[in-house]
C-alpha positions as MATLAB code, in Angstrom:
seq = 'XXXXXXXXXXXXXXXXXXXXXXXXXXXXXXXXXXXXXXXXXXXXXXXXXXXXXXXXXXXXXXXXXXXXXXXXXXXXXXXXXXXXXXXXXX';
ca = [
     128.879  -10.024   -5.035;
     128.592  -13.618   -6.918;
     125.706  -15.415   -6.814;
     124.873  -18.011   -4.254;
     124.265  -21.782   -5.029;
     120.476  -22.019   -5.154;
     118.612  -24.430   -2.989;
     115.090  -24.452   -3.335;
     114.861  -21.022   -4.728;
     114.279  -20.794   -8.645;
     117.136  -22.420  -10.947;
     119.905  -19.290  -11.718;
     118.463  -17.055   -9.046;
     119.533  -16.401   -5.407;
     118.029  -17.886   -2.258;
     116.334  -15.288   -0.367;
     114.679  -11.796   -0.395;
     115.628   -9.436   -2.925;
     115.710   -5.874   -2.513;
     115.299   -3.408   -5.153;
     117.566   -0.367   -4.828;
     117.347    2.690   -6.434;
     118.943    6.433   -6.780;
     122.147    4.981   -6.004;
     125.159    7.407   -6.939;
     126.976    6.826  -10.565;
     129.956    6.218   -8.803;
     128.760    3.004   -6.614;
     129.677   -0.480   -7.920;
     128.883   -4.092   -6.898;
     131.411   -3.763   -3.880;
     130.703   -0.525   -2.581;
     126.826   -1.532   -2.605;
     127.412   -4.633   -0.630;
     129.831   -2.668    1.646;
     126.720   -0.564    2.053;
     124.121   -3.203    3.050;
     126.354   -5.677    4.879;
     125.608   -5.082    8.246;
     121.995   -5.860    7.914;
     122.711   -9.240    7.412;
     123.953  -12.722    5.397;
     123.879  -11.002    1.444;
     123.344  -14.065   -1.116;
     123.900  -11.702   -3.734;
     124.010   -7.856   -4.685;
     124.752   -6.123   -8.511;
     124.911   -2.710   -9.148;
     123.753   -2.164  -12.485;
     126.006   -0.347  -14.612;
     125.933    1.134  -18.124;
     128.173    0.946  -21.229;
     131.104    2.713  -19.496;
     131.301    1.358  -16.004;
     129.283    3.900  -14.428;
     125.908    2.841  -11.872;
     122.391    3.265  -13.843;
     121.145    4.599  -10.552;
     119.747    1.520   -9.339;
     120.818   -2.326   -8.299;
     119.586   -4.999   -6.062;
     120.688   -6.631   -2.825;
     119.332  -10.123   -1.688;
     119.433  -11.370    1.624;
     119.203  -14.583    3.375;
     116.371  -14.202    5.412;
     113.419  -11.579    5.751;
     114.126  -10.116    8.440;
     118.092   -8.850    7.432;
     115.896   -7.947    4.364;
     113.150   -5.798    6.582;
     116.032   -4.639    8.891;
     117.634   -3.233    6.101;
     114.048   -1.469    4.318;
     114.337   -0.399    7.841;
     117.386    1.030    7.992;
     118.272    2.325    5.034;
     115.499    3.521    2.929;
     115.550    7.556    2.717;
     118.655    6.997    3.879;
     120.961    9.965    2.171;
     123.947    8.564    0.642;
     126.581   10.661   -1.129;
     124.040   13.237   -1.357;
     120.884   11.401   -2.743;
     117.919    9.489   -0.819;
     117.737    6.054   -1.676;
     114.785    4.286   -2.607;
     114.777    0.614   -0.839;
     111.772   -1.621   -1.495;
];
């Protein structure tokens, strides 16, 4: 999950609509969350955020290229139970 080249969006920041994701499972990463979110859509960028010792701080975000792969996926996936635990997407 690299960041895209920006266009008009905001210097250092993705083009498109970000997602916030949260009660992912310790054991996601930056792959496994794109892996997750990938058929909703073009993803411009996605990061797990992880703590001191590699493990997922519960929560990440997932941009996507237009709004509606980005309401698609809201859609789709939040409540969604994965490995276990509903995730918040907003």
């Amino acid at each position: 999950c690299e960041k895209a080249k920006t266009g008009p969006a905001k210097e250092g920041r993705a083009a498109g609509v970000n997602l916030y994701i949260k009660n992912l499972d310790e054991g996601e990463n930056n792959n496994t969350l794109k892996e997750l979110f990938a058929p909703f859509g073009s993803i411009t960028s996605c990061i797990a955020m992880m703590d001191e010792k590699d493990k997922c701080r519960g929560f990440g975000f997932v941009c996507f290229n237009s709004p509606d792969e980005a309401t698609k996926a809201v859609t789709e996936m939040h409540l969604k139970v994965v490995k276990g635990k509903p995730l918040y997407v907003g």
